[in-house]
C-alpha positions as CSV (number, residue, x, y, z in Angstrom):
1,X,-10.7,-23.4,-0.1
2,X,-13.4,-24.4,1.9
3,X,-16.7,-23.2,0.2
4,X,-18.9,-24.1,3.3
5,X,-16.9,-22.1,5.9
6,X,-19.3,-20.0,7.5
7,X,-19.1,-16.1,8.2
8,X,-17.5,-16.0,11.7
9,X,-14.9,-19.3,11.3
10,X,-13.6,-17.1,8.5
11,X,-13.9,-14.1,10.8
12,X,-11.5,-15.7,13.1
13,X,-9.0,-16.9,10.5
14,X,-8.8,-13.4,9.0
15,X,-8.0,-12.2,13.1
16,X,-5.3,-14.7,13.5
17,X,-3.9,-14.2,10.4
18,X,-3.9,-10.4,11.8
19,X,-3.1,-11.1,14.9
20,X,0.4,-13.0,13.4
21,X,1.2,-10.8,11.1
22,X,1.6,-8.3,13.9
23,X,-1.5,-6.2,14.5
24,X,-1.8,-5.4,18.1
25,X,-4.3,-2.3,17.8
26,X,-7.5,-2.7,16.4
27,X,-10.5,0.3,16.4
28,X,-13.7,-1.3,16.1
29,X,-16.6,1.3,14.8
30,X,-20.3,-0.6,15.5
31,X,-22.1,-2.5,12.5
32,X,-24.4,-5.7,11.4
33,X,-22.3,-6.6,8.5
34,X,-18.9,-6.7,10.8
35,X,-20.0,-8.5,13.3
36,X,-18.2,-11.7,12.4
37,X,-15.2,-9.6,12.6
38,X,-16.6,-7.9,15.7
39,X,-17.0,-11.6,17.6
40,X,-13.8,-12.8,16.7
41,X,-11.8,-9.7,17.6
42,X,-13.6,-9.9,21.1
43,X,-12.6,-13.2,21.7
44,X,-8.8,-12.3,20.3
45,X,-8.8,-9.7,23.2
46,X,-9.9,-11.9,25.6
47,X,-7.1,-14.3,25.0
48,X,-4.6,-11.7,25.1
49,X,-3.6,-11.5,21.1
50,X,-5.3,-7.7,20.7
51,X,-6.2,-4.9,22.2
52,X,-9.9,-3.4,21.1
53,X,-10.8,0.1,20.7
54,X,-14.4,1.1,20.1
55,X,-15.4,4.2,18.6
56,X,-18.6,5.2,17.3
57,X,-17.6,7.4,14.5
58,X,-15.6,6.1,11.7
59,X,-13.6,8.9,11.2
60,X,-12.5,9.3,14.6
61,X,-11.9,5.6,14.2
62,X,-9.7,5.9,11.1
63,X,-7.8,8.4,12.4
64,X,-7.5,6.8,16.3
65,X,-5.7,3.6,13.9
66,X,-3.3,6.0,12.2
67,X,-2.5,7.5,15.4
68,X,-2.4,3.7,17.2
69,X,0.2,2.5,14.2
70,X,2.5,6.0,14.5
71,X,3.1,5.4,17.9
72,X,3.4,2.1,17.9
73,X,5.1,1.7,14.8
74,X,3.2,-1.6,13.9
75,X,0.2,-2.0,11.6
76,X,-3.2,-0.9,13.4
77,X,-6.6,-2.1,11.9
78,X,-9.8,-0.2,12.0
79,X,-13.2,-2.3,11.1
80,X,-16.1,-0.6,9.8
81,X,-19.4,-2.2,8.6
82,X,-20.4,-1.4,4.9
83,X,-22.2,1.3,3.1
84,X,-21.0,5.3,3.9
85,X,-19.0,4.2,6.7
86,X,-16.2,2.7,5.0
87,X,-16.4,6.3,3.3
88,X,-15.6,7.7,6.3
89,X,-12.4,6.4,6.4
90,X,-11.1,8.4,3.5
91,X,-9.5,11.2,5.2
92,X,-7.5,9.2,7.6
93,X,-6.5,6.5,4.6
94,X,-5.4,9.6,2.5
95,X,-2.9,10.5,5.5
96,X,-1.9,7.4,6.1
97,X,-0.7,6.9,2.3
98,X,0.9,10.4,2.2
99,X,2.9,9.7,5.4
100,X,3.7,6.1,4.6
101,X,1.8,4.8,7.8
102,X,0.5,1.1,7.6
103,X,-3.4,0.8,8.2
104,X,-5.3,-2.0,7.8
105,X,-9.0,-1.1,6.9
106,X,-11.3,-4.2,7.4
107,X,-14.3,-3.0,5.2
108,X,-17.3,-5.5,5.7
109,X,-19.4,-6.0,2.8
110,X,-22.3,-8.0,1.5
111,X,-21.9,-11.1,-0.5
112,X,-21.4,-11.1,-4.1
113,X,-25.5,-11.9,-4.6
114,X,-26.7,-8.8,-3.2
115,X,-24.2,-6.1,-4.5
116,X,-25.7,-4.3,-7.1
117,X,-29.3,-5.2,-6.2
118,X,-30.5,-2.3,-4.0
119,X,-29.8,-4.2,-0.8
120,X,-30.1,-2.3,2.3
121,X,-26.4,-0.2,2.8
122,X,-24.9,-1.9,-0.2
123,X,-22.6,-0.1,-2.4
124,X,-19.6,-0.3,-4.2
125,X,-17.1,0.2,-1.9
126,X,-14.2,-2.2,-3.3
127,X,-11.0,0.4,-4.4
128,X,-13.1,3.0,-2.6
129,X,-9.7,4.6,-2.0
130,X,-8.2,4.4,-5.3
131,X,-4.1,5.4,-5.5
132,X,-4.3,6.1,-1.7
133,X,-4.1,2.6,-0.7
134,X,-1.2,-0.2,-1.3
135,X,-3.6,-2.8,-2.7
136,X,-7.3,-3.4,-2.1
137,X,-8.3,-6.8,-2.2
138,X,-12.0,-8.0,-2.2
139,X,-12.3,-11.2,0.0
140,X,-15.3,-13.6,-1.3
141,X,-17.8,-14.5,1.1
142,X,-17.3,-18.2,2.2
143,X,-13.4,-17.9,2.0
144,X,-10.6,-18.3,3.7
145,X,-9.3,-15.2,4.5
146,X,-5.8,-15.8,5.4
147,X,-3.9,-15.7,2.6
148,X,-5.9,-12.5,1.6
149,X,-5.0,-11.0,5.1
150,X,-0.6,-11.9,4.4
151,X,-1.1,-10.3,1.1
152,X,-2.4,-7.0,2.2
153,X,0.1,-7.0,5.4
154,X,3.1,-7.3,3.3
155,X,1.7,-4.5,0.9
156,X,1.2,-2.3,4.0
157,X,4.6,-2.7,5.1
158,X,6.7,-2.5,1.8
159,X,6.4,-5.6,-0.2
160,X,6.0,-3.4,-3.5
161,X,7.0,0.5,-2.1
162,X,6.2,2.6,0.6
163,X,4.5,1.3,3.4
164,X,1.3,3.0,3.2
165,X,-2.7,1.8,3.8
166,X,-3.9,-1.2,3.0
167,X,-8.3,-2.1,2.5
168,X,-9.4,-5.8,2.8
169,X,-13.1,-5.6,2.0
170,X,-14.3,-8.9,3.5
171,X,-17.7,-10.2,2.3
172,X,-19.9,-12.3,5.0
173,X,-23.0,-14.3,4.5
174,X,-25.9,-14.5,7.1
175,X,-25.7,-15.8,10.3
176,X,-23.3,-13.2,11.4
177,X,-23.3,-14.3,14.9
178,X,-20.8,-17.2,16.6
179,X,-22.6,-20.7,17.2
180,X,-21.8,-20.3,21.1
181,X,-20.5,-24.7,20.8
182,X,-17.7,-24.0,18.2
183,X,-16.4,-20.1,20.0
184,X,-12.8,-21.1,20.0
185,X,-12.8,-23.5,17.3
186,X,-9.6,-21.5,15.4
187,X,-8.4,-19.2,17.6
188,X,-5.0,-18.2,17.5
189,X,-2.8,-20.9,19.1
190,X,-0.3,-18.5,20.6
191,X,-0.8,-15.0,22.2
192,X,1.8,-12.8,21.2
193,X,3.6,-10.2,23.8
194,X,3.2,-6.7,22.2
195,X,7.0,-6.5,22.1
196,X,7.5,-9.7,19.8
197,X,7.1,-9.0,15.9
198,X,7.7,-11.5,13.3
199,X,11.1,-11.0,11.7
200,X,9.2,-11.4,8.6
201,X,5.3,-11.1,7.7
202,X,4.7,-13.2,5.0
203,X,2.6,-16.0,4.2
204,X,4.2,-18.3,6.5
205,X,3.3,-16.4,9.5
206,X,-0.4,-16.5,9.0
207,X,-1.3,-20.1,8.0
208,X,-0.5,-23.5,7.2
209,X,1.3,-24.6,4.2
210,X,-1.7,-24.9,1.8
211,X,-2.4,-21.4,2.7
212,X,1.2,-20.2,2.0
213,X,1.4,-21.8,-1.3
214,X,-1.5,-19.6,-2.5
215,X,-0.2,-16.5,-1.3
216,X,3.4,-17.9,-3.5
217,X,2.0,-19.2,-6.2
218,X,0.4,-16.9,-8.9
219,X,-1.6,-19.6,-10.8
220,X,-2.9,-20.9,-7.6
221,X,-4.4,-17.5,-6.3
222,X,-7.5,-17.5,-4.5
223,X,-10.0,-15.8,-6.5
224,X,-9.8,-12.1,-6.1
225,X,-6.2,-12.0,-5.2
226,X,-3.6,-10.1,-7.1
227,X,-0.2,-12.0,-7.8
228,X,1.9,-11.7,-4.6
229,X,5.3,-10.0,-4.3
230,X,8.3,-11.3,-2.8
231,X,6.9,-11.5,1.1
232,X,10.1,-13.3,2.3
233,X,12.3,-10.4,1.7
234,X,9.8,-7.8,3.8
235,X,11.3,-5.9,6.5
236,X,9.7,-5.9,9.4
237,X,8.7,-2.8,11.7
238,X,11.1,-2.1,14.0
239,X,10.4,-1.1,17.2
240,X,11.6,2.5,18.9
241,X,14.6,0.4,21.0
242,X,15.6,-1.0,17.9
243,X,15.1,2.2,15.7
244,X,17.1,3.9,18.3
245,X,19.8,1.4,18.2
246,X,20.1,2.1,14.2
247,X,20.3,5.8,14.8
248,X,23.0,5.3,16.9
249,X,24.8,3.4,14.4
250,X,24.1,5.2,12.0
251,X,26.0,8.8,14.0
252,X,28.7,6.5,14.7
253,X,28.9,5.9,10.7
254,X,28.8,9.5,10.0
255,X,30.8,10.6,13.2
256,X,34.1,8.5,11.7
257,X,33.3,9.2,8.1
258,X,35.8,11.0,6.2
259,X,35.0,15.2,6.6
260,X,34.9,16.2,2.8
261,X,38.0,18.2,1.8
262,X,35.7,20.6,0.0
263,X,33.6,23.3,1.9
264,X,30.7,25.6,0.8
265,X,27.7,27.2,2.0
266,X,25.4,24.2,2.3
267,X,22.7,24.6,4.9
268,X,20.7,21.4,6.3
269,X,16.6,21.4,6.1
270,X,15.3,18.9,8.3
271,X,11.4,18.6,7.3
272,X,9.0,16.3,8.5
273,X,10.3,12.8,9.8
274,X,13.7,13.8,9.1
275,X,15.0,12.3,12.4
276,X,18.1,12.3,14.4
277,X,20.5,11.8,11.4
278,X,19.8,15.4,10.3
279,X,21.1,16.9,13.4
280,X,24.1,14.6,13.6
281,X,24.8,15.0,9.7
282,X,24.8,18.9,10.6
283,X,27.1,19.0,13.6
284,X,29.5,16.6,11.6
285,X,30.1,19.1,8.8
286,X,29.7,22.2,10.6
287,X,26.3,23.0,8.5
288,X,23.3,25.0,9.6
289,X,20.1,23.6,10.5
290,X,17.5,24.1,9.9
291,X,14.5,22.0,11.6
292,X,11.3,21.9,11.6
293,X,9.2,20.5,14.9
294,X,8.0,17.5,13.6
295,X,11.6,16.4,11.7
296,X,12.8,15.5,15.9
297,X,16.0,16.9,14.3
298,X,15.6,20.1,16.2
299,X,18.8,20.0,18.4
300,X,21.8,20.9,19.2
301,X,24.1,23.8,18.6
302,X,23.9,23.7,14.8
303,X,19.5,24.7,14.6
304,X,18.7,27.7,13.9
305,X,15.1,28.4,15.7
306,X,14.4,31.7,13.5
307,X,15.3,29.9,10.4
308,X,12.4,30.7,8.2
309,X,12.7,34.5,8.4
310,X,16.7,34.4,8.6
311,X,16.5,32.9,5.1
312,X,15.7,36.2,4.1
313,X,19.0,38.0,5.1
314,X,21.5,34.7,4.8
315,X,19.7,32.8,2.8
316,X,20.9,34.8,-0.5
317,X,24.3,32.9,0.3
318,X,23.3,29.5,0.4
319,X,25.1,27.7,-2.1
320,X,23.9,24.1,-1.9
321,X,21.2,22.7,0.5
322,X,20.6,19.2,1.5
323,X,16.9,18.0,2.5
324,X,16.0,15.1,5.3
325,X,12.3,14.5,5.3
326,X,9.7,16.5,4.3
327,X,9.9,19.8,4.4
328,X,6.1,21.4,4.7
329,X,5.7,24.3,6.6
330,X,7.2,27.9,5.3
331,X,7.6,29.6,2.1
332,X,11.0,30.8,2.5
333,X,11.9,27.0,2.4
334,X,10.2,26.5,-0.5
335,X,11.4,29.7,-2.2
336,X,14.7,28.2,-1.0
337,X,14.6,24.8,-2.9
338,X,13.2,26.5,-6.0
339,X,16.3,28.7,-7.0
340,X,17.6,27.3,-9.6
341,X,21.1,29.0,-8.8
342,X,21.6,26.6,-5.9
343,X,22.0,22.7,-5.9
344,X,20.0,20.4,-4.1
345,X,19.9,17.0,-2.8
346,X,17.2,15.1,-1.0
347,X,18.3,12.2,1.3
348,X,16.5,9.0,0.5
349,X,17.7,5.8,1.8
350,X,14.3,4.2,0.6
351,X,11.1,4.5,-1.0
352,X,8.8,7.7,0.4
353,X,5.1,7.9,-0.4
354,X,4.7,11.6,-0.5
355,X,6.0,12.2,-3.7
356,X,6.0,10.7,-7.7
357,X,9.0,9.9,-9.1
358,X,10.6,12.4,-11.4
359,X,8.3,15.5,-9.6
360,X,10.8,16.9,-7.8
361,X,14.4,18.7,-8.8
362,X,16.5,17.7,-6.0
363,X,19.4,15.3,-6.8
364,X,18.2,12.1,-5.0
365,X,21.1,10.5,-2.8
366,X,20.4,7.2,-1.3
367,X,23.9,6.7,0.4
368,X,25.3,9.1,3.2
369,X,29.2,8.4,1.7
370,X,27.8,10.3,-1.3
371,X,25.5,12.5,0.4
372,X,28.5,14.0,2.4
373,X,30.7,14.4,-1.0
374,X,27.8,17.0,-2.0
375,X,27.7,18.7,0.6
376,X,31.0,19.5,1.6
377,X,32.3,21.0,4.9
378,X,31.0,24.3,6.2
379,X,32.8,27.2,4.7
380,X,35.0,29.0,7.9
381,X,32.8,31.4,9.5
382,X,29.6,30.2,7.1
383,X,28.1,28.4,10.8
384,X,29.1,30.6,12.7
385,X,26.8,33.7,11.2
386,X,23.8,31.9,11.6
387,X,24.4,30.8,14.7
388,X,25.2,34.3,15.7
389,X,22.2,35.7,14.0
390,X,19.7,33.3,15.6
391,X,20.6,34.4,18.8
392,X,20.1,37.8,18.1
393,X,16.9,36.8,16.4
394,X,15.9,35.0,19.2
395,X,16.5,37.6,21.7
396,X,14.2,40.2,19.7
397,X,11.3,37.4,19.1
398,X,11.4,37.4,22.9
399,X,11.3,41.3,23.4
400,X,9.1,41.9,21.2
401,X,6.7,39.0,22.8
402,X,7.0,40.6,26.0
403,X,5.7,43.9,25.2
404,X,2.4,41.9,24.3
405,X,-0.3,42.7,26.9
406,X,-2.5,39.4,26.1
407,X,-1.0,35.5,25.5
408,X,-1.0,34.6,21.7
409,X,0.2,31.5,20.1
410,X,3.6,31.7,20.0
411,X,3.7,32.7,24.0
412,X,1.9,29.4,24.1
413,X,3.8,27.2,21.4
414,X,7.0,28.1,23.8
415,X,5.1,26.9,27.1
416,X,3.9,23.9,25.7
417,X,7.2,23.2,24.1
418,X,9.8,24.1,26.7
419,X,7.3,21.9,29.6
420,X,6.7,19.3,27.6
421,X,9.1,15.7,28.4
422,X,6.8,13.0,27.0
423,X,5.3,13.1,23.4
424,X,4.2,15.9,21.6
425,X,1.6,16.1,19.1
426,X,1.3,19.4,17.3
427,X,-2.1,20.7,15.0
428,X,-1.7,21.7,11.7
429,X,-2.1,25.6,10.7
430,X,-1.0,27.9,13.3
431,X,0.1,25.9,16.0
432,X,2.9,23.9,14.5
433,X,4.1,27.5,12.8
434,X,4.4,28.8,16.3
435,X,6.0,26.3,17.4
436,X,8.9,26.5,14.5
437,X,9.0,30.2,14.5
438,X,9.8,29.9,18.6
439,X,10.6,26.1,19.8
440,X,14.5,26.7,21.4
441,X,16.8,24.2,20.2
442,X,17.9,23.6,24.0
443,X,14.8,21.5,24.5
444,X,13.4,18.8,22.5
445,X,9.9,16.8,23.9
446,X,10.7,13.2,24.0
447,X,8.6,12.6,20.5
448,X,7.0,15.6,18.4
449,X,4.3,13.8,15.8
450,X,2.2,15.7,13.4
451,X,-0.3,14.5,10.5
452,X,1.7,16.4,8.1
453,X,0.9,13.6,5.3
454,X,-1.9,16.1,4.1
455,X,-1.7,19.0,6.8
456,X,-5.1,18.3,7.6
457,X,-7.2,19.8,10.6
458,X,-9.2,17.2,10.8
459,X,-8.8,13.9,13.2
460,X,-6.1,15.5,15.2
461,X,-7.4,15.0,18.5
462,X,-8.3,11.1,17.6
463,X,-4.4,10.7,16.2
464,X,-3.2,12.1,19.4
465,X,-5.3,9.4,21.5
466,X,-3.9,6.6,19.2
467,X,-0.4,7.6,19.6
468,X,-0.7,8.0,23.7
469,X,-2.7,4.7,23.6
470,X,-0.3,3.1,21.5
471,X,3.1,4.4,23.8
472,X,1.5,4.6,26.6
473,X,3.4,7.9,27.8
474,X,2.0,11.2,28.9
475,X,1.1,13.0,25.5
476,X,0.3,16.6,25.1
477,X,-1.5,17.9,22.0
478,X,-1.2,21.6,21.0
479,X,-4.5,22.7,18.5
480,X,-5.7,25.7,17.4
481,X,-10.1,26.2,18.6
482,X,-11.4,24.8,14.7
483,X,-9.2,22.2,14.4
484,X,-10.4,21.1,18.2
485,X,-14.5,21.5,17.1
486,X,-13.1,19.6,13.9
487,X,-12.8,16.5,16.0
488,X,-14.9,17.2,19.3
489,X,-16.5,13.6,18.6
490,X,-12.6,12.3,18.9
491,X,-13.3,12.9,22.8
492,X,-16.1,10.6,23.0
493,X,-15.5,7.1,24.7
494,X,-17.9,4.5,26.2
495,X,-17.8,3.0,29.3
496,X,-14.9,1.0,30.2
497,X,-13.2,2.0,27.4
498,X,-9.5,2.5,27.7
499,X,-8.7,6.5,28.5
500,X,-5.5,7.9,27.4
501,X,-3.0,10.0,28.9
502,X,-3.5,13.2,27.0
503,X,-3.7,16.7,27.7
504,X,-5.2,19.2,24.9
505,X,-4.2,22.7,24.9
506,X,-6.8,24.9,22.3
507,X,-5.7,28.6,21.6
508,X,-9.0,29.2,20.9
509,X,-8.9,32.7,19.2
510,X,-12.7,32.4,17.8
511,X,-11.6,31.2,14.5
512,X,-9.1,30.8,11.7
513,X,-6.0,33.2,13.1
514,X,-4.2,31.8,10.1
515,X,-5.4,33.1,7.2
516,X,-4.7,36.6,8.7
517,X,-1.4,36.2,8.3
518,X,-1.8,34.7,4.6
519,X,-2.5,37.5,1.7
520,X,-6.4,37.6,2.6
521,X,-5.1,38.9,5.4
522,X,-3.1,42.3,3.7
523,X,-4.4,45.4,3.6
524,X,-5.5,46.2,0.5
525,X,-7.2,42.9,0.6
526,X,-9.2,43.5,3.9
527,X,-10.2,47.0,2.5
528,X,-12.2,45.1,-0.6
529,X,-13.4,42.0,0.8
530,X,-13.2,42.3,4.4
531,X,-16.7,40.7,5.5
532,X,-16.0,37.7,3.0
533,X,-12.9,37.0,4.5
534,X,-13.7,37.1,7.9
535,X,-16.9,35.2,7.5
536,X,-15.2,32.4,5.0
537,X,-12.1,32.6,6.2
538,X,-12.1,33.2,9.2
539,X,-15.1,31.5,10.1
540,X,-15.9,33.1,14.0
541,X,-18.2,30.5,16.3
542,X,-19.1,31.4,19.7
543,X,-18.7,27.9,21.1
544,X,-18.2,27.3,24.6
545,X,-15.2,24.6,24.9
546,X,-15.4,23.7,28.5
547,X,-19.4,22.8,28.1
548,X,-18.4,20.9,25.0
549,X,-15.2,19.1,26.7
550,X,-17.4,18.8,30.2
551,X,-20.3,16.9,27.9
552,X,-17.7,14.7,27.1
553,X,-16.5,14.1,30.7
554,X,-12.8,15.3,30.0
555,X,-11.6,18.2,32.2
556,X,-11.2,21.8,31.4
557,X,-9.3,24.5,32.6
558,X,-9.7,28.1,30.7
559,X,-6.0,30.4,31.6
560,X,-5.7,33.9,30.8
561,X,-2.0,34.4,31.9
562,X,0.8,33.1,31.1
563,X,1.3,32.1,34.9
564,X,-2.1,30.0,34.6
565,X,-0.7,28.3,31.8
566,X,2.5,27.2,33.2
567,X,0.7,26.0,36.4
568,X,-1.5,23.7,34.6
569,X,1.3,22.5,32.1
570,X,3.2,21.6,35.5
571,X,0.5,19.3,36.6
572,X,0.9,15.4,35.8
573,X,-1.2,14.1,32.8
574,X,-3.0,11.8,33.9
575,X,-6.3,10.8,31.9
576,X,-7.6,13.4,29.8
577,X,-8.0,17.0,30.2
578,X,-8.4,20.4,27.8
579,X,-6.7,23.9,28.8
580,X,-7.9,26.5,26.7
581,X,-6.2,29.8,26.3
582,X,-8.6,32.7,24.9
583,X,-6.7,34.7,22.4
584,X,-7.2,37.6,20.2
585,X,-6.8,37.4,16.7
586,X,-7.3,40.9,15.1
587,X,-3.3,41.7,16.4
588,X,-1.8,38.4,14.8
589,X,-0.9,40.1,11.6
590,X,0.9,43.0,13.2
591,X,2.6,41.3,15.7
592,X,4.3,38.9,13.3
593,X,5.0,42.2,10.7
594,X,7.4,43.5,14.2
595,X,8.8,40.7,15.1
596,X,10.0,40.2,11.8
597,X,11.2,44.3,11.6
598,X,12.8,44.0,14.9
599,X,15.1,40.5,14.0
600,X,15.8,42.4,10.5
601,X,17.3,45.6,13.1
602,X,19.4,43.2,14.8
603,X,20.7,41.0,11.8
């Protein structure tokens, strides 16, 4: 290694390295240390290899890169300068590692000689993330960064496990700014189209030889590095056309496959990420589904939309139940893969991040031959009663809505749904319940994503810009008002600054709706502690959305009816824009208690 390369040459071999290993997306957040970085990512962009995005906060940073590598499904890179801003990145690398999402953090640090000696924003900030990321490597000022940069891309995208998130905290010695005779001394030779991806990322991709050999060779290591894995065997990222492609081979797998001889009442749960194969797995055996939003399984004559409070008058009968994805959102789920009277399998073709091995007490099936042994073929009539119970269920939902005088969340979770064609990103808390209490099966946006790693409210509006940047199709974000306020600062963007396609809908019901429906919400609850639950949980605010959005310079439209609302979900998206719907809380818990006495009448 070089021990005279100076701060920004290095900068710019750490950015090609990037740059070939298949990082298109990169959110910059302002800093001294960084600027190396900073420099050399601005000349990357103006040769074509990257696209910048600047944001001033680092956690609407962190969480625009998560979004930015969802929809792109690439690694996305976020740079922050050191001290508490590579802190801020914590929430967004937590979700990242929980929903096996590959972001790069480029941490910028000071050289070994000042850490430790009360230099100005110097702290220890290498494993800052602990478990949450894939590795953290700590790049020595002075060094070539390369082989550093093909180690921490192959962790991201499954060298060892899960792909997950990924910190390179890159140390850089005074000058921090480019000597304007040597600017393009090492740029990348070749600018990648965004829809070329190595086949590979390894340590090939990134360098020459010399490099590669100490990314293979364990004794040879740069100093800092852990021992490498096998990079030549990494799968790449696949992009949607090709991920498409494997779906469709995959139903064509299971639509010739062998139907089981044996039948029982086995019901499909399609949680988060689940994916096509959960619907086609379904209609194969003649199973019931049941989908979550975010599982894009929701299709199709075999989902149930009132699943979760069916479960109460069916789901006494359920024999076996076989899980896709991650199923996060309802109790009677839960209460469902807890009885210890019914068997379970969870589908797993590969390594997950969101849970430890041993943890769970599903059976784990990695192959669908065996997966379709287990569960057998529907029992004669078994789909049919569900199927005819959700419609009646269904139908009573939608009286019982009607004789509601004022819009609520689930009048608005079936707008935003049913008018929705591009991608749809859905908030945590209320909003994504709404949606799975009422979503119809007949419809299905082109793409529903949710940060369902944690379940979070925070960084939502910043995830949704990264994933309309990133696709670069009209996307619509349903939020409840807090988890909006959350992440006002996700709305601020400088001049010239990329806007995305994205239209926000708040139901802003002046606080946390949610927790009414929880048990701080029962009676008996209220009559004791009323004031403290209102006032800690659900936390009122009397602020005014459309001066907040207009201070921003993003559009607002405030709709009272549900006529209002469909008008402005007809209009085009085009930039950016909020509609916020005013709602009442104080009826949410009453409201839900008939609707669920008027489906138990008709089932």
């Amino acid at each position: 290694m070089n021990e005279q390369l100076n701060s920004v040459d290095a900068a710019r071999l750490a950015v090609a390295a990037l740059t070939a290993a298949g990082v298109r997306h990169v959110v910059v957040a302002p800093g001294s240390r960084s600027a190396p970085l900073a420099y050399a990512l601005a000349e990357a962009e103006a040769a074509g290899a990257v696209r910048l995005h600047v944001r001033i906060d680092e956690r609407v940073a962190g969480f625009t890169a998560l979004g930015l590598a969802q929809g792109s499904q690439r690694p996305a890179a976020v740079l922050t300068t050191s001290g508490t801003a590579v802190g801020e990145l914590l929430p967004a690398v937590m979700e990242a590692n929980h929903a096996a999402v590959p972001v790069v953090v480029l941490s910028a640090d000071r050289p070994d000689e000042l850490r430790g000696s009360g230099a100005n924003q110097t702290t220890n900030q290498v494993n800052l993330y602990g478990s949450h990321v894939r590795c953290a490597l700590d790049v020595p000022a002075s060094t070539d960064p390369s082989a550093f940069v093909a180690r921490a891309l192959a962790e991201a995208l499954g060298a060892s496990g899960p792909r997950g998130p990924v910190q390179l905290n890159l140390a850089f010695r005074d000058p921090l700014v480019p000597d304007a005779v040597a600017a393009d001394t090492v740029l990348p030779d070749t600018v990648l189209p965004d829809t070329v991806l190595p086949d590979a990322v390894g340590p090939d991709a990134v360098g020459p030889d010399a490099v590669a050999a100490d990314v293979r060779s364990h004794d040879r290591a740069p100093a800092g590095l852990p021992p490498a894995a096998a990079t030549d065997t990494i799968p790449p990222l696949i992009s949607q056309h090709d991920a498409a492609t494997q779906v469709r081979a995959t139903q064509d797998a299971a639509q010739h496959a062998a139907i089981p001889t044996s039948t029982a009442r086995t019901v499909v749960v399609a949680g988060h990420g689940a994916g096509e194969l959960a619907a086609v797995f379904a209609q194969h055996l003649g199973l019931p589904l049941l989908a979550e939003p975010s599982s894009n399984a929701r299709f199709g004559p075999n989902a149930v939309a009132q699943y979760r409070l069916l479960l109460e008058h069916l789901g006494p009968d359920v024999e076996r139940v076989v899980v896709f994805g991650r199923p996060t959102l309802s109790r009677p789920v839960a209460a469902l893969l807890s009885r210890p009277e019914v068997q379970h399998a969870l589908y797993l073709p590969g390594p997950v991040a969101w849970f430890e091995e041993g943890r769970r007490r599903e059976r784990i099936i990695t192959t669908l031959d065996e997966l379709l042994r287990f569960a057998g073929q529907g029992e004669v009539g078994w789909l049919g009663r569900w199927q005819q119970a959700s419609a009646r269920a269904d139908a009573a939902l939608r009286s019982t809505l009607a004789e509601s005088s004022s819009l609520n969340g689930l009048h608005v979770a079936d707008a935003v749904w049913e008018s929705t064609d591009g991608n749809l990103v859905l908030g945590s808390s209320n909003p994504i319940r709404d949606a799975d209490l009422i979503a119809s099966p007949g419809w299905h946006p082109l793409e529903v994503y949710a940060n369902r790693g944690l379940a979070g409210i925070d960084g939502t509006i910043s995830t949704a810009t990264g994933i309309a940047l990133a696709t670069g199709i009209p996307t619509r974000l349903l939020l409840g008002d807090l988890t909006f306020l959350h992440d006002a600062g996700g709305l601020l963007l400088g001049p010239g600054e990329e806007e995305a396609d994205l239209q926000i809908v708040v139901l802003n019901d002046a606080g946390g709706g949610i927790f009414g429906l929880l048990e701080h919400g029962e009676d008996g609850n209220l009559a004791r502690h009323r004031p403290a639950v209102e006032r800690l949980f659900g936390t009122p605010h009397t602020a005014d959305l459309g001066l907040l959005a207009r201070g921003y310079g993003v559009g607002h439209a405030l709709v009272s009816s549900a006529l209002d609302l469909d008008a402005e979900l007809a209009k085009p998206i085009r930039g950016r824009s909020v509609i916020e719907v005013q709602a009442d809380r104080s009826g949410l818990r009453a409201l839900h208690a008939s609707i669920k006495a008027s489906i138990a009448r008709v089932v």
